[in-house]
N, C-alpha and C positions, 0 to 999 in steps of 0.2 A: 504493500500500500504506500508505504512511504518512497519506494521506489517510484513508483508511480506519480506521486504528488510530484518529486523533484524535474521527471522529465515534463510533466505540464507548462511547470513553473520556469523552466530552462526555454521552454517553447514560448512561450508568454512573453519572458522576458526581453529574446532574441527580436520577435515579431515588435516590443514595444520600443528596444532602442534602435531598430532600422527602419522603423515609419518616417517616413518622410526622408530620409537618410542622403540623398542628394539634392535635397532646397537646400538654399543658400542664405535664405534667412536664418538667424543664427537666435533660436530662441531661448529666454533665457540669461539675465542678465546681460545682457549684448553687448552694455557696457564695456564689462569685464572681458567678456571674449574676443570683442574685437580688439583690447589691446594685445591678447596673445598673438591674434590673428595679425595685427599691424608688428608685430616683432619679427613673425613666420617670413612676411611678404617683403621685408626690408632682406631680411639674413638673403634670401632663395635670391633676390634683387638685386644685392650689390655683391652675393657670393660671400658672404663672411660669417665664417663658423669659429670666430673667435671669440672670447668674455666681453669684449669690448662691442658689442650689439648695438644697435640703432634704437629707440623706438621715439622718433623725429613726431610725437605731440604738445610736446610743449616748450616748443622753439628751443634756440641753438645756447649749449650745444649741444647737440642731437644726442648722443652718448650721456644719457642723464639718468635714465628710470632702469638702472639694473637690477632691477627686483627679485629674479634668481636665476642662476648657471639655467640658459636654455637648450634643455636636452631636452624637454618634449619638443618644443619648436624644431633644434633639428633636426627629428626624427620626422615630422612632419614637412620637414621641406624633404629631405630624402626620401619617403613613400612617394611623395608628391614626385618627384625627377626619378624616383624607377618603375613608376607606375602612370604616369602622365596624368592622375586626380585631381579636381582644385583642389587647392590649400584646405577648406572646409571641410570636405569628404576626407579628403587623409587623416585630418585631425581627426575624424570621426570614429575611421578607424583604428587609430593609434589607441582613444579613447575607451572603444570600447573593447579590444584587443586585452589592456589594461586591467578594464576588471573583471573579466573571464580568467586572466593568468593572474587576481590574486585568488579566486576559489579555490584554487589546488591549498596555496599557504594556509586558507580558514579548515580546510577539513582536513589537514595535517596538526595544526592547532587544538582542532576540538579532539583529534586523536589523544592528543595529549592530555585530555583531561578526560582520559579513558570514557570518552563517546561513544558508543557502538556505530558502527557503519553505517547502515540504515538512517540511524538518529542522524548525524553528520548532515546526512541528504537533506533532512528536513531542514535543518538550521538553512543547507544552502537554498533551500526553496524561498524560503523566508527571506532571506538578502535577494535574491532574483526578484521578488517581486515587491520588495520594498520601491516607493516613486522614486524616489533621489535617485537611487542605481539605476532605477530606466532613462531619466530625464535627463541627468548629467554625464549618464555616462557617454553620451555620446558630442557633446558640448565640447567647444574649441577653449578646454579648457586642463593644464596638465593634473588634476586632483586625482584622477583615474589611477594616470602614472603613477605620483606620489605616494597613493593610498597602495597601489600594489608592491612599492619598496618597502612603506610601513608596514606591511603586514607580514610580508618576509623576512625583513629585518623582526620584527619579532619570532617569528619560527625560528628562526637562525637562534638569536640569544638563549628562547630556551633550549634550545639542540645542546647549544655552544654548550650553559649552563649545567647540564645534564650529563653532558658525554664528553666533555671538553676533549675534543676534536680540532684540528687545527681546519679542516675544510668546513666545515660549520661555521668557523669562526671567519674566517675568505667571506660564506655568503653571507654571514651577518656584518660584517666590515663594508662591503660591497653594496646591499641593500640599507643600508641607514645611509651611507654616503649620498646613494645617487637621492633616497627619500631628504631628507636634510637641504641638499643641493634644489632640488627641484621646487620643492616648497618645506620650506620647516616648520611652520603650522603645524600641519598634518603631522608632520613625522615625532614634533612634540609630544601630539596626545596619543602617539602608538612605544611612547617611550615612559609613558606611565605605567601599564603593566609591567613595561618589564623591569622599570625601577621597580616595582611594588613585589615581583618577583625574586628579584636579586636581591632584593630586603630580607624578606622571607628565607631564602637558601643562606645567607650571612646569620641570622637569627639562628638558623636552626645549628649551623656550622658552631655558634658562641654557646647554647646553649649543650650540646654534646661534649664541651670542652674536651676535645679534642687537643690541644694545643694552640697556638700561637700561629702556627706554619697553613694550617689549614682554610680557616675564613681569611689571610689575606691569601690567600690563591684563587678563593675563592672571588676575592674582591679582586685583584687583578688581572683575573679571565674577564669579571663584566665590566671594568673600565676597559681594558683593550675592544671590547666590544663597540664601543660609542667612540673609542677616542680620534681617531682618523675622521667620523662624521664631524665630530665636535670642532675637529681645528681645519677640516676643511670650510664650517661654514663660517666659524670664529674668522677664517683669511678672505671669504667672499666679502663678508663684512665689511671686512679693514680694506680692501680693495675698492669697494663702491662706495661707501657711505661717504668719502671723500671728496669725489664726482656730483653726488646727490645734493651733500650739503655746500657746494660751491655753486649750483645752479639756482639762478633767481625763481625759479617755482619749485622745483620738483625735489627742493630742502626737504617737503612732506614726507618723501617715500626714504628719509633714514631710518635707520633701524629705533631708535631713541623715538622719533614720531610714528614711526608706523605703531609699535608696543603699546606704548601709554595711551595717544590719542585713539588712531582708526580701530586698535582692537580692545582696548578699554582693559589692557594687561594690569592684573592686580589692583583693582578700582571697585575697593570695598563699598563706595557707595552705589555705584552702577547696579552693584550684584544685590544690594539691597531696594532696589525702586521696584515695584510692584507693576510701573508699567512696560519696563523692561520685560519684566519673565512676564507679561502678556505678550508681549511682540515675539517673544522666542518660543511660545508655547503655541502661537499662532506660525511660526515654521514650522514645529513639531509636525500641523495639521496639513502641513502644506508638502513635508519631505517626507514623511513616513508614515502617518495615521492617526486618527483621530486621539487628542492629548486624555481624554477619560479614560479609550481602550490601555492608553500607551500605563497610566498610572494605573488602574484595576492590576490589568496581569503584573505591573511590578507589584502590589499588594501582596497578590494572589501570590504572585511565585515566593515573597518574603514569608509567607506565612506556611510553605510547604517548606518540612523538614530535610528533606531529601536536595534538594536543590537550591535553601534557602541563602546558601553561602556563596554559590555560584552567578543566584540572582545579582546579590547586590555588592560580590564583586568585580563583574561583567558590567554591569546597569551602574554601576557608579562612575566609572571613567565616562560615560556619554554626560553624564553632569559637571563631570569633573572639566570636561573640554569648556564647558558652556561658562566653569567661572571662571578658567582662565581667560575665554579673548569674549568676554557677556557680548560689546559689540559688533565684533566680527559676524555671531553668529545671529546676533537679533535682527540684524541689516540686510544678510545676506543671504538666504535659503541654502545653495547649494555650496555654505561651509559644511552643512551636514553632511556632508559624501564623506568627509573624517572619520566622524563617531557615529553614525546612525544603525553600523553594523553592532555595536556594544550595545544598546536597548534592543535590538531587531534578538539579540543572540540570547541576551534576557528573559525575555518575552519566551523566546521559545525553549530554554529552560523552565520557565513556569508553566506552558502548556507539557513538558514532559512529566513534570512532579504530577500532575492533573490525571494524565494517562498511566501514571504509576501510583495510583493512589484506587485501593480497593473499592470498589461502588462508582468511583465518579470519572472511570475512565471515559465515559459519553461525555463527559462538561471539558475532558481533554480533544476530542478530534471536535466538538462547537465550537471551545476557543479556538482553535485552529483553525477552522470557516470564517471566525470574526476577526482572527488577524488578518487573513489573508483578503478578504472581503473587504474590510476598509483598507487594505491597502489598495487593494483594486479599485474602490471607490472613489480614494482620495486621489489617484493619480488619474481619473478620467474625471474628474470633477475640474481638475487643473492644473498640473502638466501636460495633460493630451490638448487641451484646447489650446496653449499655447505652440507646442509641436504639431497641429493640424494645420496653423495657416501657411499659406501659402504664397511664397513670396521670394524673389530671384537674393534679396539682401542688396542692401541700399536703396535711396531715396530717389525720384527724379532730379533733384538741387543737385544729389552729390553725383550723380550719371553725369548731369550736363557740365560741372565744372574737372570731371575726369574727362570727358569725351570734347569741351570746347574750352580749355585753356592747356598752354604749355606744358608738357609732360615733366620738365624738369623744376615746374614752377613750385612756391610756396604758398599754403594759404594760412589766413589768420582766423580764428574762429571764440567765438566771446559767446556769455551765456549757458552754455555746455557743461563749464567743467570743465573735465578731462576727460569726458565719457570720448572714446576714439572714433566711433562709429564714422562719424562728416570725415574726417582726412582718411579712414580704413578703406572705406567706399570712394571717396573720391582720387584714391590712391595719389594723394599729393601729402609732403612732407607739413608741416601744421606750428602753429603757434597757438595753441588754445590756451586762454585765458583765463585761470581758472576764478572761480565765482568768488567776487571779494575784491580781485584783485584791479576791476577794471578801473577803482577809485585810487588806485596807487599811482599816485604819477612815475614817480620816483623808478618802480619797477617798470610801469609802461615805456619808460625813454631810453633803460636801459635794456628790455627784450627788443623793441622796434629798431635798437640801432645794432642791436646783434645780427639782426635780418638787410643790413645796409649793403651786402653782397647777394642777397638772393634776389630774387625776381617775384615780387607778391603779387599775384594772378587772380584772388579773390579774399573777400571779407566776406564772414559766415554769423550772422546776428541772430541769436535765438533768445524767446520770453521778453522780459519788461526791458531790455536792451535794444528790440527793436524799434521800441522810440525815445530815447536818451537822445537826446540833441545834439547833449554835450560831446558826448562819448563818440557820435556819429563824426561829429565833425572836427573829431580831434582824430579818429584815425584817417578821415578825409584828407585833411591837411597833410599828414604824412605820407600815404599811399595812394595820393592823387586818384580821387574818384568822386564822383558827381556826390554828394549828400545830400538833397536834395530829393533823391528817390535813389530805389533800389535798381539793381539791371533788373534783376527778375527776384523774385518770390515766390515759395510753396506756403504750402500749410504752415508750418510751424518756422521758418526761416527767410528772412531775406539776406538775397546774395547780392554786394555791390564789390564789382569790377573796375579797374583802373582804367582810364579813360582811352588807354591805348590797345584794349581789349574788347572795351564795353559796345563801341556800335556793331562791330562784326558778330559778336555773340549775340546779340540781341536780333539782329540780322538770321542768324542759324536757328535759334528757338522762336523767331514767327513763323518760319517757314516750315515747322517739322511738328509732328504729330507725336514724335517720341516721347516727349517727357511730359508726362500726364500728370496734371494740377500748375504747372507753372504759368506764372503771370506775367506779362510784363505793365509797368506805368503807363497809365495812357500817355505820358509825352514822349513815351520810351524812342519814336523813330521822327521827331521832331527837329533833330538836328543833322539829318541825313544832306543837307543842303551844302554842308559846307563845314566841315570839324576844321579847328585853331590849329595851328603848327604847336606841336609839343614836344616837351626836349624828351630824349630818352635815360636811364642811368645805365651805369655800365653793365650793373646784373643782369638788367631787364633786355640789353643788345645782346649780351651774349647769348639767353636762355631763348631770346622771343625769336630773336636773328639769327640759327646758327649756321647759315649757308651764305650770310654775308660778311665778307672782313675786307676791312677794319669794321666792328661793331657800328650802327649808324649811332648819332646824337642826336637828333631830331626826327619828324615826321610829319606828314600833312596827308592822311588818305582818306578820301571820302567817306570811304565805308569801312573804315576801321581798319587792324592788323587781322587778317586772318588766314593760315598756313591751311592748303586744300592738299588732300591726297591726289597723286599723279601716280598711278602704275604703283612701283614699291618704294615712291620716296614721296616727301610733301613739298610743296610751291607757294608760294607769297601771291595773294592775290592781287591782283594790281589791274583790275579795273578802274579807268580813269574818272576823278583825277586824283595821283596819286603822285607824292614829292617824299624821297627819301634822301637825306645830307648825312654824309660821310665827311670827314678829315681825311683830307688826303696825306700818305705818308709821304713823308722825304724820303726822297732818292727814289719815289716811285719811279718807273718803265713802261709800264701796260696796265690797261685795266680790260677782264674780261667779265663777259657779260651775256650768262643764259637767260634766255626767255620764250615768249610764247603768246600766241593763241590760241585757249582750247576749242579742240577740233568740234566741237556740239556749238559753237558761235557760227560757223561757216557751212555747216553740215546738215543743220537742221532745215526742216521745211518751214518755206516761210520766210518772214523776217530773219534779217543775218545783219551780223555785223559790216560796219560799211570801211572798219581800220582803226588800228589803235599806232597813235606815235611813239617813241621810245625815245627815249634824250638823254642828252648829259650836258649840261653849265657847270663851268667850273663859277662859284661866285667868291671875287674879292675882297679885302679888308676893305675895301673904299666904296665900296656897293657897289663896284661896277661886276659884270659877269661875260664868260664868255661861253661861247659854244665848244664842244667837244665832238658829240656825239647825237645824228638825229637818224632816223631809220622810219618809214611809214610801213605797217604792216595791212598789206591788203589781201586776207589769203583768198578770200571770194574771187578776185580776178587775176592775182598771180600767185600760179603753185608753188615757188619756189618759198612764198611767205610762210605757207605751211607747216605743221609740227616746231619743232623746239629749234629757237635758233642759237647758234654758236660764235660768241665776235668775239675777236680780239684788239681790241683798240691802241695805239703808241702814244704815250702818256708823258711830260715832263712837267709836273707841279709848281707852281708859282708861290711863291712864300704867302704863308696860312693862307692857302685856297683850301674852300671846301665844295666837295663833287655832291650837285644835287642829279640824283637819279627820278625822272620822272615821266609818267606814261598821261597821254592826252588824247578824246575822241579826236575821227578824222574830222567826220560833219557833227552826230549826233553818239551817244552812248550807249543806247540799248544792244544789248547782246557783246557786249568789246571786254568778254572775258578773256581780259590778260593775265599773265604769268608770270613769275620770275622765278628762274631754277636756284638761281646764282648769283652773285656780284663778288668780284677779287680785284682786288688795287694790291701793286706790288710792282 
């Protein structure tokens, strides 16, 4: 029977953590995942599987938020490059990979506390269909991993402990290390037992009095046990927190802050507020089952003799986790993926005492139904419904500032937090501001002028930010962009663009169907007539311009900057009228110069373009200018104008001349979709 029960429960469980299993929406504190997710996508990105990892959310320098050795990440970029997966899916599987290989360690464990086989099974049915194990386990998140070193790392110690083995002690050195490393949390609350174990075998060692020689060998086998974990993450430590505490936001995530404040470590009063242990007893309901069933069977099982020592002390470490970090776990749901195995394991020691107790073995397989039944319950009541929707991951705002701004660009994002989601999806490096801070000037001038080499491609305003004035037009001032209104808007966000962005984008999102909810201002295409000559910076030449050199300084183009796909490379669109100004270098020779008209201008039926002119002015320090270079392209009546042209110009620069590249209709504009592959001075 219980054979029985376990394969259902394995079938169940399989079926509930691969529903939905390749959407992309990541549910489930997404927050959180997607910062795993943005450390995955940076590492696979720039190729670097070294300690010194990226996760580029809260501006430079990007090297800030080392929060632990990512070896889940890069197992999931390695699934992800020998298997060709998204990122998402691999992490899924890594996930749930994770908590299938730590079952072996839990029913090697309960061996050890001479469980009969059968019985074992049941325990693992009970973790299989606990929420949390279905919900998280498959979550772009490493707890999976961590909990399956924890849990090894404990088999190992008592292995170690027991038989003192030197390969015992390998995987117990081995698994604490990598649990420690990946997340020490977790690995904390799985290193209570085995302190509380190793207590226990020292006790028992002093109390035999044996001698002197004995309990500390005793003690020397389980400090060897931990020590290599301990000073590996003692070195993580001293390594990062360095980093952390030298960077003007992400000071939070030291170790000294992360402790005391986010997990509320050793915070006698937290553990005493009544509306705390409501919040946590309301995760109880949410990661494993209903909080009456959860306290009844811990009663029940305290009040059977047979099992009443294992009850509660099994069932005390899942309390015991809760007063070490009260906030972590009250905030968080799936901190439960830790300890929810220690009450799950409880639990179903109390239902065995039930089944070993003459008369009421019937009130042991009903508990049984009602554990398993509110866990069933509690996970379609609400894990399933957030794992049903259905949703590719990311927003239409964060699609259109990945798909129509610079691929190399940076955006700035306020409002949020540090939630990663907008730069994860919009796959751009990010400065988000964390909440609080956007009344800091001090900090503001000093993050904005860290970003004085990047190229800022959009601002990302979310909540009571989107109308701040102040704030609006103080990042205006710096990253040059209309205040006044936004380029465009979704539901929850408006995105404003620098001016050397903003018409062409605006341009691309009237005309497209794709990104569904986005708005733009009604005055959004009001200045299509004729945009200002604007200077450019150096960031923004490099990253916006990379197939012109010398970077331009300036610009004048009707309809905005915007790079179109051509075959396998991109082209500057340069529909007239359009003025680009370069510095010419000294000792220039030549200037060459690809361009074009696309063949659908000339091709189509219909109306056609009637020529686009192509030029070059050199212009003087004295305002005067001269001619370099002029070309009419008329591909409708001469073939030779056709496809991509190739010039070579003979060039000798006149002291501080500057070369304006510029394209002009013949008679009229429609259809004079022009090109530019290229520009080189040299």
């Amino acid at each position: 029977m219980l054979i029985a029960i376990f394969i259902v429960a394995l079938g169940y469980s399989i079926y509930g953590i691969t529903y939905h299993f390749t959407m992309g929406f990541m549910s489930g504190h997404e927050f959180r995942q997607a910062q795993t997710a943005i450390v995955s996508y940076y590492i696979d990105q720039q190729n670097n599987f070294s300690l010194l990892y990226e996760t580029p959310i809260m501006g430079k320098p990007w090297v800030s938020i080392l929060l632990e050795v990512p070896i889940y990440e890069w197992s999931v970029v390695g699934l992800s490059r020998l298997t060709g997966l998204p990122h998402v899916v691999a992490a899924r599987c890594i996930s749930a990979a994770s908590f299938y290989l730590m079952l072996p360690a839990v029913y090697l464990l309960l061996g050890r506390l001479q469980l009969p086989k059968p019985r074992r099974l049941l325990m693992l049915a009970l973790l299989l269909t606990t929420p949390v194990y279905i919900y998280y386990s498959r979550a772009f998140l490493m707890d999976a991993m961590a909990l399956m070193a924890s849990v090894w790392f404990l088999l190992g110690f008592v292995r170690t402990m027991e038989e003192r083995r030197w390969t015992w002690l390998v995987v117990t050195i081995v698994a604490g290390t990598a649990a420690a490393l990946i997340k020490s949390a977790i690995w904390a609350i799985w290193v209570l037992p085995a302190a509380a174990y190793g207590a226990w075998l020292l006790w028992q060692d002093l109390r035999a009095r044996k001698g002197w020689l004995v309990p500390v060998k005793t003690l020397l086998w389980g400090l060897a046990t931990v020590a290599v974990a301990l000073g590996a993450l003692r070195a993580w430590v001293a390594y990062t927190d360095p980093l952390k505490a030298a960077h003007p936001s992400a000071f939070i995530f030291a170790s000294k802050n992360l402790t005391e404040g986010n997990w509320g470590l050793f915070d006698l009063k937290a553990l005493g507020s009544a509306d705390l242990w409501r919040t946590l007893m309301g995760c109880w309901e949410q990661a494993i089952m209903s909080r009456w069933l959860i306290g009844l069977g811990l009663i029940v099982g305290l009040a059977s003799p047979t099992v009443r020592w294992r009850v509660l002390g099994i069932g005390s470490v899942f309390f015991l986790a809760q007063f070490l970090f009260p906030f972590a776990y009250a905030y968080q749901d799936y901190y439960f993926y830790a300890n929810a195995a220690f009450v799950v394991v409880a639990l179903g020691y109390a239902i065995l005492g039930m089944l070993d107790t003459p008369g009421y073995r019937w009130c042991g397989w009903l508990a049984l139904a009602l554990v398993m039944g509110s866990q069933v319950r509690t996970y379609w009541q609400d894990y399933r419904q957030g794992q049903s929707v259905e949703h590719h991951g990311g927003y239409p705002f964060t699609d259109a500032i990945r798909d129509l701004t610079p691929k190399n660009s940076v955006i700035v994002v306020a409002g949020a937090d540090w939630a990663a989601m907008t730069p994860l999806y919009a796959q751009r490096k990010a400065l988000m501001i964390r909440n609080g801070l956007e009344y800091d000037e001090a900090y503001l001038q000093r993050a904005f002028n860290d970003l004085a080499d990047e190229d800022v491609s959009a601002i990302v305003l979310f909540g009571g930010l989107r109308t701040n004035r102040h704030f609006i037009e103080l990042l205006a001032k710096r990253f040059d962009f209309d205040p006044l209104a936004p380029t465009f808007s979704w539901t929850t966000a408006d995105v404003y663009v620098p001016r050397i962005y903003r018409m062409a984008i605006q341009i691309r999102l009237k005309d497209s169907t794709r990104y569904q909810g986005i708005t733009l201002p009604p005055q959004a295409m009001a200045q299509l007539a004729g945009a200002n000559r604007i200077k450019i910076s150096s960031a923004t030449a490099g990253n916006a311009f990379p197939n012109i050199r010398p970077g331009p300084v300036e610009y004048q183009f009707q309809f905005g900057i915007d790079w179109m796909a051509y075959g396998e490379i991109s082209v500057l669109s340069s529909h007239p009228n359009t003025d680009l100004w370069l510095p010419a270098p000294a000792g220039a020779r030549e200037i060459r110069w690809n361009y074009g008209i696309f063949a659908g201008a000339y091709e189509r039926e219909g109306d056609k373009t009637d020529g686009v002119e192509f030029i070059i002015l050199g212009e003087l320090p004295d305002g005067s200018n001269r001619p370099i270079y002029t070309r009419l392209l008329d591909p409708v009546h001469n073939p030779a104008d056709r496809g991509d042209q190739h010039v070579v110009i003979p060039y000798k620069p006149e002291p501080g001349e500057m070369l304006r590249f510029s394209t002009r209709p013949n008679v009229g504009t429609a259809f004079d979709w022009a090109y530019t592959i290229g520009i080189e001075v040299k």
